[in-house]
C-alpha positions in Angstrom: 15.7 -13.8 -2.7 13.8 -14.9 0.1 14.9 -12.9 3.1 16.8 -9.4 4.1 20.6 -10.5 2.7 23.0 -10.9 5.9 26.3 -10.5 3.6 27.2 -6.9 2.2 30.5 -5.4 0.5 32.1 -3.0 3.4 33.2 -0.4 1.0 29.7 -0.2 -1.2 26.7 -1.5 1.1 25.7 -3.2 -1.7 24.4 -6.5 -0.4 25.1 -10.1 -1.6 22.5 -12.6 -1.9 24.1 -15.2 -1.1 22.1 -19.0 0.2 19.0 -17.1 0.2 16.0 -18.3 -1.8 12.6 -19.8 -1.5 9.0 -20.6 -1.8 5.9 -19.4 -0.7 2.7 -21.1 -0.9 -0.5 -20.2 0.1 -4.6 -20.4 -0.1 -7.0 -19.2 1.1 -11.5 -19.5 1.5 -14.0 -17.7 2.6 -18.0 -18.7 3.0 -20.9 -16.9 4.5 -24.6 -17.8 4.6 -27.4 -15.3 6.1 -30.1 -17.5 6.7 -31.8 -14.7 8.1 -32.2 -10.8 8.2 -30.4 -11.2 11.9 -28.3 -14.0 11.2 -24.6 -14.3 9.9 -22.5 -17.7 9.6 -19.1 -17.3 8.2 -16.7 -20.0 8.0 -12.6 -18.8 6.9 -10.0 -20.8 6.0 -6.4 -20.6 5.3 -2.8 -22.6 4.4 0.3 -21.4 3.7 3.8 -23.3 3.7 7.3 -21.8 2.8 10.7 -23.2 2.5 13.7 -21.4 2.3 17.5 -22.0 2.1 19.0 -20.1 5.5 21.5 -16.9 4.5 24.6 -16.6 6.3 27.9 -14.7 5.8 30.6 -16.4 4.1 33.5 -14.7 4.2 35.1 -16.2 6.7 35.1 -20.0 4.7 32.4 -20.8 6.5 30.1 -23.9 5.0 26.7 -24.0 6.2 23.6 -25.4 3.9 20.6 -25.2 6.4 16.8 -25.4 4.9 14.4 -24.1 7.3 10.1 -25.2 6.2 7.4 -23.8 8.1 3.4 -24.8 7.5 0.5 -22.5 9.0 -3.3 -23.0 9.2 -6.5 -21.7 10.4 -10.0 -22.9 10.3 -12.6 -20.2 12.1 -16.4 -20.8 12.1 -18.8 -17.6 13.3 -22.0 -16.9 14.1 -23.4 -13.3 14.4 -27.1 -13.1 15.6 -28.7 -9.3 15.8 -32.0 -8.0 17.1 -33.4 -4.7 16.8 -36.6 -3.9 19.3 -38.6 -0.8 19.0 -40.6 0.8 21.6 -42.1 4.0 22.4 -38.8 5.0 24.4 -36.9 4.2 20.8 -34.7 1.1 19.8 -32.4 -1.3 21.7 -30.3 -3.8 19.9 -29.0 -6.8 21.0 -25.9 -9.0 19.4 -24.9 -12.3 20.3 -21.5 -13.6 18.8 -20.1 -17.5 19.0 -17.4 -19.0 17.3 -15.0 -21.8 17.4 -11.5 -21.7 15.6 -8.7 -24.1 15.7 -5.1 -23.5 13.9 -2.0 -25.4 13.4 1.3 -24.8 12.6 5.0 -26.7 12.2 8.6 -25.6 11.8 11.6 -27.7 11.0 15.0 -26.4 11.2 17.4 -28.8 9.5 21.4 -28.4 9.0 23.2 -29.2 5.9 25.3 -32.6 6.2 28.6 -30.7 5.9 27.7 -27.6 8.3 31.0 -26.2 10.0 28.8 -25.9 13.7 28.5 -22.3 14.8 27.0 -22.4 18.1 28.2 -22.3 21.4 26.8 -22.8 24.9 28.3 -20.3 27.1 30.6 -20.7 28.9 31.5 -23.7 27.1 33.1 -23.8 23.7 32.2 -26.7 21.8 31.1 -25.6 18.5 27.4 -27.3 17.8 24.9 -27.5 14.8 21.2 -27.0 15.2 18.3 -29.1 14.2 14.4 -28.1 15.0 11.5 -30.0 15.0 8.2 -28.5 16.4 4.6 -28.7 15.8 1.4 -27.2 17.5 -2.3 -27.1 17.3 -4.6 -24.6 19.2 -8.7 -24.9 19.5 -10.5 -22.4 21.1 -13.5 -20.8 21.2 -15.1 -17.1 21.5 -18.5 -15.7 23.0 -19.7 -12.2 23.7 -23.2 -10.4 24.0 -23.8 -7.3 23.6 -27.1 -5.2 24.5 -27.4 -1.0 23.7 -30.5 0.0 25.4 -30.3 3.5 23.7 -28.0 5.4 21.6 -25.8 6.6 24.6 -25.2 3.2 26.5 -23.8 -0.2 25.2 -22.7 -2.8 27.2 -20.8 -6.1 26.2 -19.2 -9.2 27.9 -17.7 -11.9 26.3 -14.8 -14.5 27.1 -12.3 -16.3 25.3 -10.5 -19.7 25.8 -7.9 -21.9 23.8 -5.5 -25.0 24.2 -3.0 -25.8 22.8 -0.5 -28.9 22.5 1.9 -30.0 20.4 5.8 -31.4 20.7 9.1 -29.8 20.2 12.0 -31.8 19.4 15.3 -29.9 19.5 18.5 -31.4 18.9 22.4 -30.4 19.0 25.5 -32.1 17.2 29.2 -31.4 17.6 31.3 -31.5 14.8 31.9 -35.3 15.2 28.0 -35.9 15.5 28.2 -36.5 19.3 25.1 -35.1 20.8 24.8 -32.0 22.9 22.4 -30.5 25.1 18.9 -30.9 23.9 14.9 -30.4 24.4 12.6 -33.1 23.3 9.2 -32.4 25.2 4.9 -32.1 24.8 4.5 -28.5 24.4 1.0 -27.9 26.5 -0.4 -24.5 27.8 -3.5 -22.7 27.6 -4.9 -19.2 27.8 -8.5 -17.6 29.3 -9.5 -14.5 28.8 -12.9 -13.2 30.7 -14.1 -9.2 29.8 -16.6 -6.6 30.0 -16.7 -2.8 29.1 -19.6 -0.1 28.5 -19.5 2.8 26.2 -21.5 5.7 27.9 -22.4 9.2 25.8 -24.0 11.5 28.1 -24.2 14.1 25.1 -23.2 14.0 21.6 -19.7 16.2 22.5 -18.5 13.2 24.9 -17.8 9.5 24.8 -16.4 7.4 27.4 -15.5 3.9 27.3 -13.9 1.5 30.1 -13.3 -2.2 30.3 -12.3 -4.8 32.5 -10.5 -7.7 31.6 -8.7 -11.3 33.3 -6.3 -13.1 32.1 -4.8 -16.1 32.8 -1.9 -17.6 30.6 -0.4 -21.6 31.2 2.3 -22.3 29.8 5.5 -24.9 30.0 8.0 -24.1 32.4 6.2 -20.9 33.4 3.4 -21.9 35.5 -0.1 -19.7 35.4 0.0 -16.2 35.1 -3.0 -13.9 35.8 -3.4 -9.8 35.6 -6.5 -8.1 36.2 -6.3 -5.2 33.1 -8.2 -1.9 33.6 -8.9 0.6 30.3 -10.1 3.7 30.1 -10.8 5.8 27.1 -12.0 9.9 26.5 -13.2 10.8 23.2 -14.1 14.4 22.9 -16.2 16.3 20.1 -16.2 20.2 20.3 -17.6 19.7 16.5 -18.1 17.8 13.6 -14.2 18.8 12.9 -12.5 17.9 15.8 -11.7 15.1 18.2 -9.6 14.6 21.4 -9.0 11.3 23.1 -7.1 10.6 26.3 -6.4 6.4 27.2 -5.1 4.4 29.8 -4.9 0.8 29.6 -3.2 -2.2 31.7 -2.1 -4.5 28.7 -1.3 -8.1 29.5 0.6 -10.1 26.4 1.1 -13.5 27.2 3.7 -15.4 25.5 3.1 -17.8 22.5 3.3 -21.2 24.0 4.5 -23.1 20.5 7.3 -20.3 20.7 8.6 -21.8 24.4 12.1 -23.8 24.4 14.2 -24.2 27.2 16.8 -26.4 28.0 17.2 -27.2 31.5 21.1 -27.1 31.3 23.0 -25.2 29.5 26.3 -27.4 28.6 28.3 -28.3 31.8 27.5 -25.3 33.3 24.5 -26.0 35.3 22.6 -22.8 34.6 18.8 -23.6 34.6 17.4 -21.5 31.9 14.3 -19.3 33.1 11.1 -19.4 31.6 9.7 -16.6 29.5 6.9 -14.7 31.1 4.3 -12.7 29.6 4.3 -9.0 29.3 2.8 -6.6 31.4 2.0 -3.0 30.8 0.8 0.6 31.2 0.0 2.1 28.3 -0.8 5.7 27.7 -2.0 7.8 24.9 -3.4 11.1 23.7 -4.1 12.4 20.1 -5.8 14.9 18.7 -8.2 14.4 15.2 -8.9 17.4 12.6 -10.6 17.6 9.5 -10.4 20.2 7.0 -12.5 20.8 3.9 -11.5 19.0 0.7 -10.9 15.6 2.3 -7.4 16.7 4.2 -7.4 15.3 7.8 -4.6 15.3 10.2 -4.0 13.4 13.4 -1.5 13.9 16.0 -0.4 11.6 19.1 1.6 10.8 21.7 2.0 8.2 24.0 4.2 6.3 26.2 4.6 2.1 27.5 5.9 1.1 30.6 6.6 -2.5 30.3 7.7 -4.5 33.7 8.9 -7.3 32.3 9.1 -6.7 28.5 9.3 -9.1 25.6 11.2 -9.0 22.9 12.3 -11.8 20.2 15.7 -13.1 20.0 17.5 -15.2 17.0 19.5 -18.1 18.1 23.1 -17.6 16.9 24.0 -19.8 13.3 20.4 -20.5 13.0 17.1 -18.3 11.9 15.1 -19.8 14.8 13.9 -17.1 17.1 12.7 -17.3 20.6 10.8 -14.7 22.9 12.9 -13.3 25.9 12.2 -11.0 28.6 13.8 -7.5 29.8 13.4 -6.7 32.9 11.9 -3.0 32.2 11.2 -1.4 28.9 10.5 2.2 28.2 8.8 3.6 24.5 8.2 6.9 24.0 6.9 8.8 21.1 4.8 11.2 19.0 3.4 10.3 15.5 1.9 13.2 13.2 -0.1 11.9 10.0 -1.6 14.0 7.1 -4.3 12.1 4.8 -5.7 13.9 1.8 -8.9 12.2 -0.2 -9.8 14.8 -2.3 -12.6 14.7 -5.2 -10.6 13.1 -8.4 -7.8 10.2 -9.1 -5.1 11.7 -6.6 -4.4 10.9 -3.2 -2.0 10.8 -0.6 -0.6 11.0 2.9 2.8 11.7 5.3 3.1 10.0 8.3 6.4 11.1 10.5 7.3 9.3 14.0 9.8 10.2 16.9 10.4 6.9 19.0 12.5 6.0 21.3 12.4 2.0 23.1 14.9 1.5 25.6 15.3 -0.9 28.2 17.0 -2.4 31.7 18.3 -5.6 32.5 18.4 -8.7 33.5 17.2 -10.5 29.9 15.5 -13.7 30.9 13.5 -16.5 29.7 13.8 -18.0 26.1 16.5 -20.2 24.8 19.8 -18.6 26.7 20.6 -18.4 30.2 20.4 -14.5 31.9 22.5 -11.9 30.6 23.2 -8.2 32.9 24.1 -6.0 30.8 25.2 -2.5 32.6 22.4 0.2 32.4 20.4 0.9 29.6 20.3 0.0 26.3 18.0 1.2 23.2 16.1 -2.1 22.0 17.1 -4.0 19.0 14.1 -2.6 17.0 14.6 1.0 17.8 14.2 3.7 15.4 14.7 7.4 16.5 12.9 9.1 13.7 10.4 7.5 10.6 8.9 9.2 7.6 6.5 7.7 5.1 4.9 9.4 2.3 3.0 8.1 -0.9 1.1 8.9 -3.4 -1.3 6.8 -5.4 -3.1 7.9 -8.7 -6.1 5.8 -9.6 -8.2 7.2 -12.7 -10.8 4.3 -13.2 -9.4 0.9 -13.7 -6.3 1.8 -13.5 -3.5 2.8 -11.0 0.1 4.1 -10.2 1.4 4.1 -6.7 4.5 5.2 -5.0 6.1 5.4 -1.1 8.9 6.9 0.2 10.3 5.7 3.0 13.1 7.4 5.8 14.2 5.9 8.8 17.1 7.4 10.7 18.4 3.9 11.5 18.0 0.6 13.8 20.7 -0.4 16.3 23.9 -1.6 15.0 25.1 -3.8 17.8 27.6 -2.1 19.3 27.4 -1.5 23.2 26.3 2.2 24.8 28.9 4.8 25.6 29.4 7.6 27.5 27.0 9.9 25.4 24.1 7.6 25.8 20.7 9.4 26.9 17.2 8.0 27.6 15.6 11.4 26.1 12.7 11.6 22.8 15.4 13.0 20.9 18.6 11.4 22.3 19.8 10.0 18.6 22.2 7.9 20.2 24.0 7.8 16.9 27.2 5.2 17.9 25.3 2.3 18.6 22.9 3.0 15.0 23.1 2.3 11.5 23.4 4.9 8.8 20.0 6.5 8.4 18.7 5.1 4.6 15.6 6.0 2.1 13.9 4.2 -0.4 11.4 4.2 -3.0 8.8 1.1 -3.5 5.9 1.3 -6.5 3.0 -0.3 -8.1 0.2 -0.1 -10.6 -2.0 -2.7 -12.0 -5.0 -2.0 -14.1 -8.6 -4.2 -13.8 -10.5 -5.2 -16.9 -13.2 -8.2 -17.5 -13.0 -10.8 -19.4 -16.9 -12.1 -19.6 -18.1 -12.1 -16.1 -14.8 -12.2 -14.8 -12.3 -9.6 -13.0 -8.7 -10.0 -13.9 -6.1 -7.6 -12.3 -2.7 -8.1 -13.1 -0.3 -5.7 -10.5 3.3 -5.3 -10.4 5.2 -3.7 -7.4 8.7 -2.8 -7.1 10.8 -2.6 -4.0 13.5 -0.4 -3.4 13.0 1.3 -7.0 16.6 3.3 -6.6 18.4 0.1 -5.7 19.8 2.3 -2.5 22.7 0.0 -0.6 22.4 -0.1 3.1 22.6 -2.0 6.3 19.2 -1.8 7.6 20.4 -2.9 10.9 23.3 -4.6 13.4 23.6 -8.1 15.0 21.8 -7.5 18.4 18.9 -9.7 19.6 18.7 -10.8 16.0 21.2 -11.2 12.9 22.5 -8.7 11.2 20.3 -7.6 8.2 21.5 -6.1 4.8 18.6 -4.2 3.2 16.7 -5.7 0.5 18.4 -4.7 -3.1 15.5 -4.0 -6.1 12.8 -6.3 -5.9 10.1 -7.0 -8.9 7.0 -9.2 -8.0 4.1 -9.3 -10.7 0.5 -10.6 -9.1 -2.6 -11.3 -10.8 -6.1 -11.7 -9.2 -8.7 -13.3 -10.9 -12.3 -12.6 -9.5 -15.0 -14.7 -10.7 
């Protein structure tokens, strides 16, 4: 099985796994040379490519066959230089970071020859197939400097530029093979990203940090977009075990330019599709840090986004190819409570329980379709009232055992608000979500060498209970059954 099954039996939740299977591959290198005390050269790199057969319900007689393949790379190189200069005032240090990086990426959509076509341009109701053809490559580069005078003052500025190109080449066929609306375009955009922030101590109980940051985004369709992004941070220390923070931040997301695709008419309608714009928010957050004896510490936090416009990610009907669209205003809320115990021995642990709640307000722009309205609010397709995780891992020596539990009161289900819809933390809007559903994942692997090499072999099990249940509705994306037991076996070797 390659992806969350989309077909289930009504009367059991028990999915099917039907036209859903695949192949990952993937590598991955690391060097670094320190040709001196202050100086650090790393150079990563990394491929991966997976092709997978499409799921899709058939229960209806429908025949669809579609392969999707993507390919993903990245070559970064680094350099890290660092001074240290002592006087009789004390010591300031200095560090001076460049690096160039460059990635690449591809994804090609392609329908079986006998697909029954599934997709429709509304208003229009010609039935089409899908076929995707898009490639990128990005090269940028990074630089910052960095100077602390003393223990209580650092300052850095840095900026950060890329461009990418690349083509997209999407194409639609009726059920005769006649051709329907269609994108085949250079994909060409850039982003620049200028910064600088301080961190000032004025005693060892007190810690405040602020930046300042541009940004300017260029993409297709969209034009260049800039924000000027404040951030503040608080960190308090009444003593070694306790902390307080309080943060503000303007947040500027910009959209991914190899992710654009817009076609300037939708059927015989005329409706120009808008483009997708990049986020823009105010973010704040405060938590609160304590540590008790015996390696317990807890952390509690709240915070809330205001998001004017917001993105979110949307699957193309009869297809898995997602695209990014905007909503007009988006609202999360929520408060997070973890426990962590590290205690002397093999056994350790933690909890972590969240209340969440993402809403948001029309119009939905940008992306592949043209605007929707939809009437008030509406919770967002990844919303999840209320998460618990908990897990356990035992680890005597070279060996270990591992388990999680995971809770989650349930994602939206599609269906549209009613009368008892609220906006409120704890407004469990329970109509338009899924069943809440719990499962058990584990693992252990034990490490042993062989000469003067490490070999650990790992297995991990998903979903240990086999629990059937609909992890969430069709919304902005398909439907998704959740994933039935799953065995994978790893082994590293370390040489």
């Amino acid at each position: 099985m390659r992806l969350e099954p989309v077909l289930f039996d009504p009367s059991t939740n028990k999915p099917i796994n039907f036209h859903n299977h695949g192949e990952d591959l993937s590598g991955f290198g690391k060097i670094q040379l320190n040709p001196s005390a202050g100086n650090i050269v790393d150079l990563d790199m990394d491929w991966s490519q997976t092709r997978f057969a499409v799921p899709y319900d058939s229960t209806g007689g429908t025949m669809l066959d579609d392969h999707q393949k993507d390919g993903n790379g990245f070559v970064n190189l680094g350099w890290r230089h660092r001074s240290e200069e002592t006087d009789g005032a004390g010591g300031a240090a200095r560090e001076l970071f460049g690096g160039v990086f460059y990635r690449a990426g591809s994804l090609r959509y392609t329908p079986g020859t006998n697909d029954d076509p599934q997709f429709v341009f509304f208003p229009d109701t010609t039935l089409y197939n899908l076929r995707e053809n898009r490639s990128f490559h990005t090269v940028g580069l990074k630089a910052d400097y960095s100077y602390r005078p003393k223990h209580s003052l650092e300052v850095k500025a840095g900026a950060l530029a890329s461009s990418t190109s690349g083509h997209e080449d999407f194409e639609t066929l009726d059920v005769n093979g006649a051709s329907g609306p269609a994108s085949n375009a250079a994909l060409k955009g850039s982003d620049v990203g200028v910064y600088a922030q301080t961190t000032v101590s004025p005693s060892d109980r007190l810690e405040v940090r602020a930046g300042l940051r541009y940004d300017a985004h260029h993409a297709p369709f969209a034009g260049t977009t800039t924000q000027v992004s404040p951030r503040i941070r608080l960190n308090i220390f009444p003593d070694a075990g306790n902390s307080f923070w309080l943060y503000y931040g303007r947040l500027f997301v910009p959209t991914n330019i190899e992710d654009l695709r817009a076609i300037t008419s939708v059927a015989d309608s005329g409706v120009v599709t808008q483009p997708t714009l990049p986020e823009r928010d105010h973010f704040f957050e405060a938590g609160y840090v304590h540590r008790f004896p015996a390696g317990i510490v807890t952390k509690l936090a709240v915070y809330h986004k205001r998001s004017s416009p917001g993105i979110d990610d949307n699957t193309v009907p009869g297809s898995s190819i997602v695209t990014s669209v905007n909503i007009d205003q988006v609202r999360i809320t929520g408060i997070e409570a973890t426990v962590e115990a590290k205690p002397s021995g093999p056994l350790s642990g933690f909890a972590n329980v969240a209340l969440n709640h993402a809403y948001g307000q029309g119009p939905i722009t940008g992306g592949f379709f043209p605007a929707d309205t939809p009437q008030g609010f509406f919770d967002l397709d990844h919303d999840q009232r209320l998460s618990f995780v908990a897990g356990a891992t035992y680890a005597p020596q070279r060996f270990y055992l591992s388990a999680t539990g995971i809770y989650g009161s349930g994602l939206t289900n599609g269906q549209d608000p009613d009368a008892s819809y609220g906006t409120g933390l704890f407004d469990f809007n329970k109509s338009i979500h899924v069943d809440p559903n719990f499962i058990l994942n584990a693992g252990a692997g034990y490490a042993f060498n062989a000469g003067g090499t490490l070999i650990r072999p790992q297995i991990f099990v998903d979903n240990v209970l086999d629990r059937h249940y609909l992890l969430k509705g069709a919304f902005f994306s398909g439907a998704s059954v959740g994933r039935p037991r799953s065995i994978q076996v790893k082994l590293n070797v370390a040489i």
